[in-house]
N, C-alpha and C positions, 0 to 999 in steps of 0.2 A: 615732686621732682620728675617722675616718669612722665606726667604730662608735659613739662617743660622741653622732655626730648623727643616729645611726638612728633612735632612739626619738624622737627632735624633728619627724622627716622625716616618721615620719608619720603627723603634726599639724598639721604649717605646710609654709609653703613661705617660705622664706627670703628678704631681700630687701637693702637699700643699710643698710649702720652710719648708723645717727643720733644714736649719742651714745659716748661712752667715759671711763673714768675710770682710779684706780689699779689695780683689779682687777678691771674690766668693760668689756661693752662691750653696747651695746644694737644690736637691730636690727629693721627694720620686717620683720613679717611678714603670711600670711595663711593665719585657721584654714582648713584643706581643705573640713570639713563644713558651718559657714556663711557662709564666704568675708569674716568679718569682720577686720577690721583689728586687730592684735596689736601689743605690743611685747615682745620677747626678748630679756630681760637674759641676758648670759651671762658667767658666772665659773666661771674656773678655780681647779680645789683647792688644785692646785701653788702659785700666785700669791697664793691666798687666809691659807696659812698659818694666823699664830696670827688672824686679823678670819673664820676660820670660823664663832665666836661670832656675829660681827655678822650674817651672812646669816641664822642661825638666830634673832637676834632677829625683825628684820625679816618674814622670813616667817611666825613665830608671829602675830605681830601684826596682820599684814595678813591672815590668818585667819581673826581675831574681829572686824576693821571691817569694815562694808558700811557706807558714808553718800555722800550725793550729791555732796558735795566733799570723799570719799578715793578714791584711783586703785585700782582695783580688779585683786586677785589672782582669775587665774584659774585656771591649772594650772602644780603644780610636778613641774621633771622632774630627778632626779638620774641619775647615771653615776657612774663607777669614778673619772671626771678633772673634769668638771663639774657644775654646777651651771644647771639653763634653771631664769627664773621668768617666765611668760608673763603678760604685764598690760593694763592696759589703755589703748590708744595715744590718746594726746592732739597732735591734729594739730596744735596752736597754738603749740607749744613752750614753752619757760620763761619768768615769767610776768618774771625779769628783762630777757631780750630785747624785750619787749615796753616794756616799762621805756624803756629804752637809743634803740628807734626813737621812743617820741614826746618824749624828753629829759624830761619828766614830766607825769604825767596829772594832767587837771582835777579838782579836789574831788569833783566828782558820780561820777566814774567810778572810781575811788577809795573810796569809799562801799561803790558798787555791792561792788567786788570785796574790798573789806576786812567788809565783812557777809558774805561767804562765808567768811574767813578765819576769821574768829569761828567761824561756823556749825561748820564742820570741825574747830578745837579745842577747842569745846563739848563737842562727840561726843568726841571721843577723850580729853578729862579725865574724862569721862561715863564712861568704860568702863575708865577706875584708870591710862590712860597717859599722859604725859609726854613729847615731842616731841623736845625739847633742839635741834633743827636747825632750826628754824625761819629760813626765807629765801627771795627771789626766785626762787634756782635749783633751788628744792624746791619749786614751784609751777607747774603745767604748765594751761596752757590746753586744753580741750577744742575737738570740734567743735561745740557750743552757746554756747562763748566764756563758758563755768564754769571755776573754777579746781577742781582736782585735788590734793589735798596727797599727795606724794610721800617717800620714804626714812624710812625709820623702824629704819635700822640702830641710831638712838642713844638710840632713845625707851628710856624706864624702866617700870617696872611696880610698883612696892613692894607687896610682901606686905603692909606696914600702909597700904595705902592711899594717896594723893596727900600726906597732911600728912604722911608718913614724908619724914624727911631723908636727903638724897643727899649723896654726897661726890665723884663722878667730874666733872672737868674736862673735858666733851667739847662736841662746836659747833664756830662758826666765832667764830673772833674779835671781830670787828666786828660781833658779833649778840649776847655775849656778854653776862651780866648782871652787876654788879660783885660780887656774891655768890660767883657762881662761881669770877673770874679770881684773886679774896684768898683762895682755899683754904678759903672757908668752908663749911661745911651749909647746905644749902639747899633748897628746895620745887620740883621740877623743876614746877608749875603756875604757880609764881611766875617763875619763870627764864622760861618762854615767853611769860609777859605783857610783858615788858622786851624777848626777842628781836619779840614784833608789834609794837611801840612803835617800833624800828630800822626795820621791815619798811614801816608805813605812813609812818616820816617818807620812805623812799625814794620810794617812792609818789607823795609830793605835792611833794619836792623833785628826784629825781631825780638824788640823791648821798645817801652813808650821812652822818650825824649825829656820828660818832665813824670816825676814818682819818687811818692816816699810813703809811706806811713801816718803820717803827722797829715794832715789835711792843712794845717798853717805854711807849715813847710814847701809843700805841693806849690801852695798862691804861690807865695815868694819865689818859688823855681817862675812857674810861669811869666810872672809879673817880668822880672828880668830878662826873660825871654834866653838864656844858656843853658846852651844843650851840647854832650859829647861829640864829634865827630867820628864815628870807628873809621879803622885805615882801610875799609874795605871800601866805603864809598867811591864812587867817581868824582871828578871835579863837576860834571855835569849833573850830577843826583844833589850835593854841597850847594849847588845856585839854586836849583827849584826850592829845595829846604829852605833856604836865607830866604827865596821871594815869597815863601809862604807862613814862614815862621815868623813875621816881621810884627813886634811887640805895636807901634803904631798901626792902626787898622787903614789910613791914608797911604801906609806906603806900600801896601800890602799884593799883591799880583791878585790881577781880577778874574773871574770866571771865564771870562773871556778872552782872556790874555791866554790864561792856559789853554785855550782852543786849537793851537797852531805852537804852542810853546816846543821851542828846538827840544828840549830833553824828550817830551810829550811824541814828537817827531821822528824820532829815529827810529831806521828802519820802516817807517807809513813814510808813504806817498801822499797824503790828503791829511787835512786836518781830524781833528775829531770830530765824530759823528754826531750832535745834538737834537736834530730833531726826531719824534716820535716815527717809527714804519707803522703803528696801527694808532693813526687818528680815528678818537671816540665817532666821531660824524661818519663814519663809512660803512659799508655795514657790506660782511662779506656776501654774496649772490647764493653759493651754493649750501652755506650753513642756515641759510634764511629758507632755500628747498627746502631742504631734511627739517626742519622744525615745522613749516608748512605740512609738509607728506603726516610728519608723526602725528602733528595735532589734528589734523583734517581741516585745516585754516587754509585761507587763500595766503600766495606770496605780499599780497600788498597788506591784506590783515596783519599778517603776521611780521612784516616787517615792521608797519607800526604797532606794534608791539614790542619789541627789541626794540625801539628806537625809543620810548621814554626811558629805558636804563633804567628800570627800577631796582636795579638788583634782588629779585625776587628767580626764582627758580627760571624764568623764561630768562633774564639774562644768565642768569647762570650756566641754563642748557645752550644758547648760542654760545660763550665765552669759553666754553671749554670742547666746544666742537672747532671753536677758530682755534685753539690750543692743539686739537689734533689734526689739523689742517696744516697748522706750520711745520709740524714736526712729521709730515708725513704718514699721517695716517687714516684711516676710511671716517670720512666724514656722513658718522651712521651712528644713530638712538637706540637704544634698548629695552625693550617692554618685558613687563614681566603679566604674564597671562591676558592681557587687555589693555590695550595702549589707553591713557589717560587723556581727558580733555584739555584744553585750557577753561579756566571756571572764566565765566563771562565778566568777569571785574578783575584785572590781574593782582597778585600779591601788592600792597599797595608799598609806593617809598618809605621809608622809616623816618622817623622824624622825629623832634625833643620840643619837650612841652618847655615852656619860658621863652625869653625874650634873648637867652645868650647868643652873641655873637661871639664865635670862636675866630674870626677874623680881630677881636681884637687883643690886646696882650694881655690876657688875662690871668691874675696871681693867684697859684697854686703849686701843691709841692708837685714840681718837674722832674720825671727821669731819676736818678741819682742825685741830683742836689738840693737842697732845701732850702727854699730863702722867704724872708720875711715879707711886712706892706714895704718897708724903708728897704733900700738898697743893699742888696750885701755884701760888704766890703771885709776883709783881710782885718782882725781882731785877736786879741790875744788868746779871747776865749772860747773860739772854735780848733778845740783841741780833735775833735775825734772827726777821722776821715766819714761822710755820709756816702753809704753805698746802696741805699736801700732806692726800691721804685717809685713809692707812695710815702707819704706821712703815715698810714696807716700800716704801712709794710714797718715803716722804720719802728712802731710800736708793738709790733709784733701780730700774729696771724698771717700763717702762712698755710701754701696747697703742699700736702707732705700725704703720697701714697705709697704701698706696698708695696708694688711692686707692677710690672708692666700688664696694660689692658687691653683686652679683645670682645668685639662683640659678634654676635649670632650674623650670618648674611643673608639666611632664609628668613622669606615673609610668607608669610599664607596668600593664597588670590582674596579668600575672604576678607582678610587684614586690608589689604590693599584697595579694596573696593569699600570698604567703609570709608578709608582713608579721601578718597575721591570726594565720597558724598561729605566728609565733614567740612573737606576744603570750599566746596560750594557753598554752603550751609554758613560757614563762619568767616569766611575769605574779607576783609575790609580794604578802602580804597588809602587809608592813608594805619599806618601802626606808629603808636607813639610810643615815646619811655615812661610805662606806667610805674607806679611805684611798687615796690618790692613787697608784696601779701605777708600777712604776719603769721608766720608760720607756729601750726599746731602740734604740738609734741602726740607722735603717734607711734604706739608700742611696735616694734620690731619682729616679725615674721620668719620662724626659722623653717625655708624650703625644705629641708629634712621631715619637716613632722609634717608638710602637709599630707593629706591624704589624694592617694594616685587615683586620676579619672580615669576608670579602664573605658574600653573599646566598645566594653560589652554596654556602659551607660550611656551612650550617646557615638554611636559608631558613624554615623552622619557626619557629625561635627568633628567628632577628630578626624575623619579619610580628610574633611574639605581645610583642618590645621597643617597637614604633613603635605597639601600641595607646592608641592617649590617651583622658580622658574630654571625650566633646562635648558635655553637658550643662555641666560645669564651666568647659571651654575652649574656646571657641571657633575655630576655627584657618583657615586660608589653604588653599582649595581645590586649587589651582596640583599638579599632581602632574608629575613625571617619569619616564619609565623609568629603570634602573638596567641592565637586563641582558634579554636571552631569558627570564627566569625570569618575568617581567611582577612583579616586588617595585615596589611604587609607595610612592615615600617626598612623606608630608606637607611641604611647605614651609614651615618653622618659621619666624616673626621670629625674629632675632638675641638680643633680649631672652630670649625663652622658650629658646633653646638655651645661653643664656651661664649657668653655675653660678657662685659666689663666688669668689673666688680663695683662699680660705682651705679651702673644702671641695672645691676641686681636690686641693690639696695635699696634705687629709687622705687622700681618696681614694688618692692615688701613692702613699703612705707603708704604704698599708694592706696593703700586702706579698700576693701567691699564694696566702697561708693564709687570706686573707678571702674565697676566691670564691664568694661567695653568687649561689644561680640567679640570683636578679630583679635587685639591683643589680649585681652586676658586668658582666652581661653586658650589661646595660642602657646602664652608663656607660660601654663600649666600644664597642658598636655606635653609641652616640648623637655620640660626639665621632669617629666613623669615619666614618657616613654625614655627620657635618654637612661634614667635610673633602671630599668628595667633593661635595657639591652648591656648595659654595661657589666646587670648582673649575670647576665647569660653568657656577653664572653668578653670577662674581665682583660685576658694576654693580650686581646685586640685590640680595645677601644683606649685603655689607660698605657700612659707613653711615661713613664716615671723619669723625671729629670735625670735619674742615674744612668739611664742609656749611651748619656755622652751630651757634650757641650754643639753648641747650633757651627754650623759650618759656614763658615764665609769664606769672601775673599780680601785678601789684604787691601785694605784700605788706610786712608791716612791721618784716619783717627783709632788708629789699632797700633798696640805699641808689642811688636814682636819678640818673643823669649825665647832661649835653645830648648825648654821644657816640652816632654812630649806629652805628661799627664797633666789633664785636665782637673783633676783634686788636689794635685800636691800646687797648682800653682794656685786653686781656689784658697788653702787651707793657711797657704804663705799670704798672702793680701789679705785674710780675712787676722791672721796673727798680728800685723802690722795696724792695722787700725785699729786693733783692741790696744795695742799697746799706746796709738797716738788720742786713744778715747775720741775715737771719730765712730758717730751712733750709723748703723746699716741693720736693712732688714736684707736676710738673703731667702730670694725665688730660684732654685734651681741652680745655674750656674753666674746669675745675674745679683751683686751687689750695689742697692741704693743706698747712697751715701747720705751722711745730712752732717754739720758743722753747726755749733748754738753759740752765742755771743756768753759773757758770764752774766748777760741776765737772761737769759734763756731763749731768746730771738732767735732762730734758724738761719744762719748767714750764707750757708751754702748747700745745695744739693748736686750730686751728679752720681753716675752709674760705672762700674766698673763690671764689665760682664768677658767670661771666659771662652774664649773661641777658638774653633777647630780652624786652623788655615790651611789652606786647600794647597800653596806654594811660599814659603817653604810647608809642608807639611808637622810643623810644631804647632804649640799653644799660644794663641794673641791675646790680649786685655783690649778689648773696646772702653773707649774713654766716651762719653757727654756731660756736657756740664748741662743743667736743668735750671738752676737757679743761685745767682752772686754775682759775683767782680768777675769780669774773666781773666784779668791777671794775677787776680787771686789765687782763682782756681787753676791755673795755668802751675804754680808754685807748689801746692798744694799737693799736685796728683804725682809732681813730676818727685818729690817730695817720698811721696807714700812708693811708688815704682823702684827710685834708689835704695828705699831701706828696704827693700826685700831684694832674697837672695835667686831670681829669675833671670 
């Protein structure tokens, strides 16, 4: 497994899971050379099975979108067992959540962010694709407070174009078009005019349109196509609703009807905005300098380079330099001890062995819904709602950790210089999806018992382990002796020496035959000396969770209490799910949640963690959901918050 995170490593530097699903799990990271903020989907091959299709959708696709409201791909990294798709991080989270905290946004703001929903499936109808997933939790807020249309595992492509008819039943239920759910053909541009019509009644009502329990029930709502009206709507929000809710897919308001649609209108001056500001064919001037400068390349070199798009680290270091370009920042690279080359063969495109075409509609379990070769239609004996992501999800095996992950940011110069040489040495012009290595059961290594490499056996090699870069990292003066040999070890915070708890493990497992000069020796001396300074002074280096709860600022996935301790409201939520036998592991002030079906299937995850708020100055609950239904989870938490007395 350590090897699998080699080639990731370095790239980023790895940081806490902030999301997970049936066969992922995402995590915050950060690029090395512009230090910007990442997110790193990662899936396993093994877990992935027959939904390897979907990833290969999905990346095709995000490929050929570049548009200001699609989440942007930046570099894709395969291995022998995984799959990294490194994207682009939206600090805002899901545009559901957002939903959820204000119970439902006002018409104007609503507007705002439903003219961007537009805008984004303008484009992507515009360029022959098909969404099919359209929802809340497939919309992620930026740091400009844009939304981001995300997952395109389910989107379509038709060889004859958008009016070519579909047959595959995929989505989520409750988003579902009545087209779809009766087994019919259908116009996957039609089907996601019906899923935005669900999307903005949430919007303005702040409950779906169509919901029950019963998954039979649900069609039948659908099918009929009757929905509430609350009395807070406009007569103007009541028309768009009707024109997009319309049980016939014929009568239904076109994508381009809503371009200029009066409701869409109010208050704009100009239609909405669809086409892309950063077409893929352009390529910025001054991001194309700075990767010339760093790499010691000419501009015309290096632009062609950037310009196959291979998504390999050279798109990635332009992509996130244009990323700090738009948002006003120094368009500048960051080296750590010796700038790196480019290896004379770039990272090559990723690619999938067989013959599939994911352009055509191909039958697999979709999303949330499950459906057969024969069409799926409305039957007695589809009793139970399907909520799961895969058929494999729905049978169980799930990503269920401890608790929140951090890894190391220092590298050694020697790590990093082998690093160089291996990428030359192994670099190929095309990487496929190999098949997943049969993995051999290898005994478990307890870091505790190893024996500590002192100074005194290889003083060399350790001074050349503890070099860091201080341009990148800035670090803690504070030095101490170690020995007569005068070895002065840096005084790391605890954060920079703490790795994830996942690539500890990978690391133990990786058995005598991985010992590589720079990592291994790296990641012995590092957790040797950290043991040895920690024991010299314990009151400084160790931060015991009891100190007090992490400090924020109110945000709108933080649900505020008059409580001013930090334990009495830990110990009130922690009472409340022992009572609702809802299973959590608790870290510090941080409780991960999980929910199991009565056959043991994990149906839900999310985190309830306890925060010092800066204004009011009380005790907040951070809420995320990880993994489920989000209206499930929406019920659920709000659920667990009423029974307690906060």
């Amino acid at each position: 497994m350590a090897i699998d995170n080699e080639e990731l490593l370095k790239h980023y530097e790895l940081h806490e899971t902030i999301g997970a699903g049936g066969f992922a799990k995402v995590k915050l990271a950060h690029h090395i050379l512009t230090r910007e903020k990442v997110a790193v989907k990662i899936m396993d091959k093994e877990s992935l099975g027959a939904d390897l299709p979907r990833v290969q959708t999905e990346i095709e696709a995000m490929k050929n979108l570049s548009h200001q409201h699609v989440c942007r791909l930046y570099h894709v990294i395969e291995t022998s067992q995984k799959i990294f798709m490194i994207l682009e991080y939206c600090p805002g989270g899901e545009l559901f959540d957002y939903i959820i905290a204000k119970d439902r946004l006002s018409e104007e703001e609503t507007r705002t962010f439903f003219r961007q929903i537009v805008s984004a499936v303008a484009y992507v109808h515009s360029q022959g694709y098909a969404h099919r997933d359209l929802k809340p939790e497939n919309l992620l807020i930026d740091e400009d407070h844009n939304l981001k249309l995300i997952d395109f595992g389910l989107c379509a492509k038709p060889k004859g174009g958008l009016d070519y008819q579909l047959m595959t039943c995929c989505g989520s239920p409750a988003y579902a078009a009545p087209e779809l759910i009766q087994g019919k053909a259908y116009i996957g541009s039609e089907a996601d005019i019906w899923s935005m019509g669900v999307l903005l009644y949430a919007l303005l009502c702040g409950f779906l349109p169509f919901d029950d329990d019963n998954i039979v029930t649900l069609y039948r709502k659908i099918i009929k196509g009757k929905y509430s009206i609350p009395k807070w709507l406009s007569p103007g929000s009541e028309l768009i609703l009707k024109q997009m809710l319309q049980v016939d897919p014929s009568r239904r308001v076109s994508v381009k009807q809503l371009l200029n649609h009066p409701w869409l209108m109010q208050g704009y001056s100009s239609p909405v905005e669809w086409h892309t500001r950063y077409p893929i064919g352009h390529l910025d001037e001054n991001c194309v300098t700075e990767l010339s400068v760093f790499f010691r390349r000419s501009k015309k070199n290096m632009a062609s380079l950037v310009a196959e798009w291979k998504y390999d680290r050279i798109t990635a270091a332009y992509l996130l330099l244009f990323h700090k370009k738009i948002h006003g920042k120094p368009i500048r690279l960051f080296s750590c001890s010796e700038k790196q080359d480019v290896p004379t063969t770039p990272l090559g495109e990723l690619k999938f062995k067989g013959n599939l075409n994911f352009e055509d509609d191909i039958s697999y379990v979709c999303g949330s819904m499950e459906f057969m070769d024969s069409p799926l239609a409305v039957a007695p004996h589809l009793t139970e709602r399907v909520r799961c992501k895969t058929q494999k999800d729905c049978g169980g095996g799930e990503l269920w950790s401890s608790g929140k992950q951090k890894v190391a940011s220092n590298k050694s110069g020697n790590e990093n210089k082998e690093n160089i040489n291996q990428v030359k040495t192994n670099v190929k012009s095309e990487v496929h999806f190999l098949q997943p290595q049969v993995k051999t059961p290898v005994a478990k290594k307890n870091y505790e018992k190893r024996t500590l490499v002192t100074p005194k056996q290889d003083t060399e090699a350790a001074t050349k382990a503890m070099i860091s870069c201080t341009m990148e990292m800035p670090i803690n003066q504070g030095l101490r002796v170690l020995n007569s040999e005068d070895l002065t070890v840096t005084a790391l915070s605890p954060e920079r020496r703490t790795r994830s708890l996942d690539m500890d493990l990978n690391q133990a497992n990786g058995g005598s035959s991985q010992k590589k000069k720079g990592t291994k020796m790296f990641g012995s001396l590092e957790r040797g000396l950290d043991k040895m300074i920690t024991m010299l002074t314990p009151n400084k280096l160790k931060k015991p969770w009891k100190e007090g709860p992490r400090k924020i600022k109110a945000q709108y996935n933080v649900t505020t209490t008059t409580m001013l301790n930090a334990d009495e409201v830990l110990n009130e939520i922690i009472g409340v799910l022992s009572s609702k036998r809802i299973d959590f592991v608790q870290k510090g002030y941080t409780l991960k949640c999980q929910t199991r079906s009565d056959f043991g299937k994990v149906t839900m995850q999310f985190e309830l963690e306890m925060c010092q708020l800066s204004k009011p100055e009380v005790i907040g609950i951070r809420r995320q959901r990880l993994k489920g239904d989000a209206w499930v989870y929406k019920r659920l938490v709000e659920d667990i918050l009423s029974s307690s007395s906060i």
